[in-house]
C-alpha positions as CSV (number, residue, x, y, z in Angstrom):
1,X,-45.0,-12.1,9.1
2,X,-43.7,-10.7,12.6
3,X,-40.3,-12.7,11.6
4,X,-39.8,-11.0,8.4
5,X,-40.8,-7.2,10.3
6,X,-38.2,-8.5,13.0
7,X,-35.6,-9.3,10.3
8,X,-35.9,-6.4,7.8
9,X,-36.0,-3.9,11.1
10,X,-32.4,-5.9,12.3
11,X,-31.0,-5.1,8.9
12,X,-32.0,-1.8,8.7
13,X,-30.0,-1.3,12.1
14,X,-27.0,-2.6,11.2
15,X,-27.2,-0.7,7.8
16,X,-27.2,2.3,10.4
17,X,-24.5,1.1,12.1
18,X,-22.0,0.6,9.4
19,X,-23.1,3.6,7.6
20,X,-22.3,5.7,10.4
21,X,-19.1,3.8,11.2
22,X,-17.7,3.8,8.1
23,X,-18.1,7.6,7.3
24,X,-16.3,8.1,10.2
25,X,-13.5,6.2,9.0
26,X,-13.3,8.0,6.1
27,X,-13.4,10.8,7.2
28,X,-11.0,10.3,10.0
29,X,-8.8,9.6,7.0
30,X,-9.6,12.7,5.6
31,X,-11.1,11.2,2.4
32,X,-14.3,12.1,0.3
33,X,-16.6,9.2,-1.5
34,X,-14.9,9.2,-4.8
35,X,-11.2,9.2,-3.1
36,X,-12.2,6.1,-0.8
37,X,-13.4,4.3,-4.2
38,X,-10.4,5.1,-5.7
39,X,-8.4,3.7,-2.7
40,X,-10.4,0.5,-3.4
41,X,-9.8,0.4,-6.6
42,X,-5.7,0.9,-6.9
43,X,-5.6,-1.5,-3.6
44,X,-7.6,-4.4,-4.5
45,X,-9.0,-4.2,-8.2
46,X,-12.6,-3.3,-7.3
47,X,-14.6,-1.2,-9.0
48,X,-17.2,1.2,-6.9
49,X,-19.4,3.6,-7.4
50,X,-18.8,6.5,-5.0
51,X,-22.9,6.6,-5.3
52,X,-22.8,3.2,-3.7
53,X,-20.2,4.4,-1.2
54,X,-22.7,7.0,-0.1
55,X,-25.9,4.7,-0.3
56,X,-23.9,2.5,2.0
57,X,-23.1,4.9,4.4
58,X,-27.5,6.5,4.2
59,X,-27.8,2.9,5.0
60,X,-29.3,2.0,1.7
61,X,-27.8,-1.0,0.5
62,X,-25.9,-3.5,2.8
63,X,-22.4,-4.7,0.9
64,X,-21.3,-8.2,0.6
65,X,-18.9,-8.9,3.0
66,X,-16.4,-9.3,0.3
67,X,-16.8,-5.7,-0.3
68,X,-17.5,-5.3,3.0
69,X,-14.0,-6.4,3.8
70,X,-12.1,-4.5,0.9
71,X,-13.7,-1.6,2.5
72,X,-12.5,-2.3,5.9
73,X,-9.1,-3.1,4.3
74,X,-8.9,-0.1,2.4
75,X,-10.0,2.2,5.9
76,X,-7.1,0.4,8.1
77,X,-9.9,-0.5,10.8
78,X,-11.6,-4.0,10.7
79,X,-14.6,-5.5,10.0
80,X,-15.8,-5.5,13.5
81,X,-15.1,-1.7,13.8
82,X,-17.4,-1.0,11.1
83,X,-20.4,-3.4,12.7
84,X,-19.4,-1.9,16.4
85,X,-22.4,-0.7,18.2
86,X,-20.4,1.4,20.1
């Protein structure tokens, strides 16, 4: 039991973490939800919701890392920017 409360409060932190980072990115480019799904979308053929763009970024659902990466591509930073603790 303690190593599932250990493991779901570790996720829920870097949820936090890459929500937080990745709004800043986006908005450091000067785009809104929709326009960053968009971005995805005409740069690497993937379809997302700007709902899930925003749950992300509440820290509500953690991406696969595939779509973790077309985000990061789509942003110009890298996956380790988004998962910096800064």
């Amino acid at each position: 039991m303690a190593k599932e409360e250990a493991r779901k409060r570790i996720e829920a932190e870097i949820s936090c973490i890459l929500g937080e980072n990745m709004r800043k990115a986006r908005r450091l480019r000067q785009l809104n939800q929709r326009q960053l799904a968009d971005k995805i979308y005409s740069d690497h053929g993937c379809k997302l919701d700007e709902k899930y763009i925003g749950h992300i970024e509440q820290g509500r659902r953690m991406p696969s890392l595939y779509t973790l990466k077309l985000i990061s591509l789509s942003l110009g930073v890298s996956l380790s920017d988004l998962l910096n603790e800064n």
